[in-house]
C-alpha positions in Angstrom: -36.2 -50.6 -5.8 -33.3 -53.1 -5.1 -29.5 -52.1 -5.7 -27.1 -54.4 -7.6 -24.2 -56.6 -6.3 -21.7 -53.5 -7.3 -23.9 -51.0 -6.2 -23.5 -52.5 -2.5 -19.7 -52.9 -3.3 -19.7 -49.4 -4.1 -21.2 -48.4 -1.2 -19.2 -50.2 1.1 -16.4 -49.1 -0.4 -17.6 -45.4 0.1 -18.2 -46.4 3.7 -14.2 -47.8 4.2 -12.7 -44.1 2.4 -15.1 -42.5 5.0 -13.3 -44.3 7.6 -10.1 -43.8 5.7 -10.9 -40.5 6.9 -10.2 -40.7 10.3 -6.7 -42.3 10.2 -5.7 -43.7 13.9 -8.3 -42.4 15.7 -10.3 -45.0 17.1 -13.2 -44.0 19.4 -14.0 -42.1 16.7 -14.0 -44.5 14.0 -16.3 -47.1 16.5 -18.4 -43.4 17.2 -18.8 -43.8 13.2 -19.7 -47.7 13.1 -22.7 -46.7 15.4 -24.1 -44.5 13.1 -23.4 -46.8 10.1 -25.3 -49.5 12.1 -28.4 -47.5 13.1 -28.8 -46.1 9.4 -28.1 -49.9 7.8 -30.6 -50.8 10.1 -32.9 -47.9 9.1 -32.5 -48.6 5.6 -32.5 -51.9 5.4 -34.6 -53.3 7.7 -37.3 -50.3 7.9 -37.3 -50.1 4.5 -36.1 -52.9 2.5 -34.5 -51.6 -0.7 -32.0 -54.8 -1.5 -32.2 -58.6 -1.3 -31.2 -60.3 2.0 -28.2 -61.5 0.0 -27.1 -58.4 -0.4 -28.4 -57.1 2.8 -25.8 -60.2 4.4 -22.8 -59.0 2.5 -23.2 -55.1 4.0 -23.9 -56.8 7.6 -20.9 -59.2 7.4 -19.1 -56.4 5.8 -19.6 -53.6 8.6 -19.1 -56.2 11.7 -15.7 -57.4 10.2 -14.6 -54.0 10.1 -15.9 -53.1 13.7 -13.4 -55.9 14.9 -10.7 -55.5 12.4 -10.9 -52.0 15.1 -11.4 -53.6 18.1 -8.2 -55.2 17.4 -6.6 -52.0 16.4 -7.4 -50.6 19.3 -6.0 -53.7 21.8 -3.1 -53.5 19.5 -2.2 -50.0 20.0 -3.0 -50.3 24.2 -0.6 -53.1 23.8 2.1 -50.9 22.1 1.6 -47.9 24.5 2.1 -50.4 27.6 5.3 -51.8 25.7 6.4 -48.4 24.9 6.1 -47.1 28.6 8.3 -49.9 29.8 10.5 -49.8 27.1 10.6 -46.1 28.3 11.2 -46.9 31.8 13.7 -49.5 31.0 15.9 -47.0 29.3 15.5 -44.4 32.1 16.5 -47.4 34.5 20.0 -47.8 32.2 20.3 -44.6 32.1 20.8 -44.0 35.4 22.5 -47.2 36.2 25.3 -46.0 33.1 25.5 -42.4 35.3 25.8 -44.3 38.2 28.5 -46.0 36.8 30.4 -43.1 35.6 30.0 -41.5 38.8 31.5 -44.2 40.5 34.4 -44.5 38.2 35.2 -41.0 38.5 35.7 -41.0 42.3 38.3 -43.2 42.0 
């Protein structure tokens, strides 16, 4: 049995609303590619049910997305280290504007 063009479109388009699913949440999303990988692997290479062409575009397909979230996931480490000094930075003016007042106030 060998599946169509669209019927591997179709299924990888299943596969990125399944992801879909899980929103921001990354470890689980790379928890998911795992599993995706082993049963492409199961399927496809145990059992060959499509042509290699085919077989290419789901590989291709899956890896790109496993580092479209690798990047996610150094882009969103990136934005919690900006955000914590961002954060620290205000609490720094913060004080220093206090400070300030303080001192203006005990003149």
């Amino acid at each position: 049995m060998e599946l169509t063009y669209s019927e591997v479109i179709e299924m990888l388009n299943r596969i990125l609303e399944f992801l879909d699913f899980f929103g921001n949440d990354i470890d689980a999303m790379s928890n998911k590619f795992d599993l995706i990988r082993k049963k492409v692997h199961d399927i496809f290479v145990e059992k060959p049910l499509i042509p290699n062409s085919a077989e290419t575009v789901l590989s291709l397909s899956i890896d790109k997305s496993e580092i479209l979230a690798k990047g996610i996931r150094g882009n969103l480490t990136k934005i919690k280290r900006d955000f914590v000094k961002l954060r620290e930075e205000a609490k720094l003016q913060i004080q220093m504007q206090t400070a300030a007042k303080q001192k203006r106030s005990a003149y």
